[in-house]
C-alpha positions as CSV (number, residue, x, y, z in Angstrom):
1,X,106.2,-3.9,-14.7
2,X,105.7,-7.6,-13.3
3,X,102.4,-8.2,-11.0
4,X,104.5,-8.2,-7.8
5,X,106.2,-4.6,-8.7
6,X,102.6,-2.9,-9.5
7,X,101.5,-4.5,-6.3
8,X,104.6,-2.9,-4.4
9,X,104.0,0.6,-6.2
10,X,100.3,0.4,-4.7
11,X,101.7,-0.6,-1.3
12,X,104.2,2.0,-1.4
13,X,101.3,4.7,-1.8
14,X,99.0,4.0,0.1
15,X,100.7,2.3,3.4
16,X,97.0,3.6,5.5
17,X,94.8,1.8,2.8
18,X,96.7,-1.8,3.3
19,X,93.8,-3.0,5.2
20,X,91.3,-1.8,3.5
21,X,92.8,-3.3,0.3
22,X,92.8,-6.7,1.9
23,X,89.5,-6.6,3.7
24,X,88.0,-6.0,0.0
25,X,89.6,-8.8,-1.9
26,X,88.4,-11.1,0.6
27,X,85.0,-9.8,0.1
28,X,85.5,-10.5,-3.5
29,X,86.5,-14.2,-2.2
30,X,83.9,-14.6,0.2
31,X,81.3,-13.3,-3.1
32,X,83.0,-15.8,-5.8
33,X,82.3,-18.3,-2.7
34,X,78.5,-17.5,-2.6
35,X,78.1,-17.4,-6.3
36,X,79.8,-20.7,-7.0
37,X,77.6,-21.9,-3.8
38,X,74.7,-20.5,-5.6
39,X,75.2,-22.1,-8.8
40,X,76.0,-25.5,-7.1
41,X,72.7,-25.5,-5.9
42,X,70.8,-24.7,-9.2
43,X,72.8,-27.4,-11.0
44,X,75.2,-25.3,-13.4
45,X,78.2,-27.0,-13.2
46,X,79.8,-24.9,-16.1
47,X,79.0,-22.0,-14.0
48,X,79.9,-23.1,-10.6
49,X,83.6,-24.0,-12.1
50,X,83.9,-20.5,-13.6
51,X,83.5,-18.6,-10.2
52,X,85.5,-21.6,-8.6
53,X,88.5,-20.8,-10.5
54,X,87.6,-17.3,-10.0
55,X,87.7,-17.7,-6.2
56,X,91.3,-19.6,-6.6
57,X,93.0,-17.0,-8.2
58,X,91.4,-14.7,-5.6
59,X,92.7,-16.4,-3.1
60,X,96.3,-16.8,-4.8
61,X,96.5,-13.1,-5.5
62,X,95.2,-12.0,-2.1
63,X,98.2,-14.2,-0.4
64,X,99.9,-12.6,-2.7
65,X,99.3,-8.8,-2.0
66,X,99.4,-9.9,1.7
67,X,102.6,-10.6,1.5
68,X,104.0,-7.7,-0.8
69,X,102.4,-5.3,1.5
70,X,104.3,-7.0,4.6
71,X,107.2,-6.4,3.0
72,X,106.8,-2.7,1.7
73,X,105.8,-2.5,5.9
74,X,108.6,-4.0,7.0
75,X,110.8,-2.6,4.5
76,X,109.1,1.3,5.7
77,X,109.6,0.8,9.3
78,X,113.3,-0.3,9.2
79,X,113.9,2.7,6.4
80,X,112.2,5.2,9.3
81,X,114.5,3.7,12.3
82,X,118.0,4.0,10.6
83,X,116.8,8.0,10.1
């Protein structure tokens, strides 16, 4: 099971948790934002680029579960008007 297929088993679930999902990631992102801020400012670089590649593959998988729950949405609705 490929990242994309967990993701649409978790959308698939839990269709009344999609923004809640999404609202927590980019807390994550908006925390791996702070932190790299935070070691910026205290002068660890090796530290600031650890939570700065954190925060890009944050923001890479959010876009991604964005879009994989638009789908499983889209994919719902049009399954409930052809009943």
């Amino acid at each position: 099971m490929g990242p994309s297929s967990a993701i649409w088993l978790l959308a698939s679930m839990c269709l009344r948790a999609v923004g809640s999902v999404i609202r927590c990631m980019r807390r994550l992102e908006e925390a791996l934002r702070e932190m790299c801020q935070a070691a910026k400012t205290i002068g660890n670089t090796q530290l600031e680029n650890k939570f700065s590649e954190g925060r890009f593959d944050c923001c890479n998988t959010l876009q991604c579960v964005v879009c994989e729950f638009v789908k499983c949405i889209v994919i719902n609705e049009l399954q409930k008007s052809k009943q």
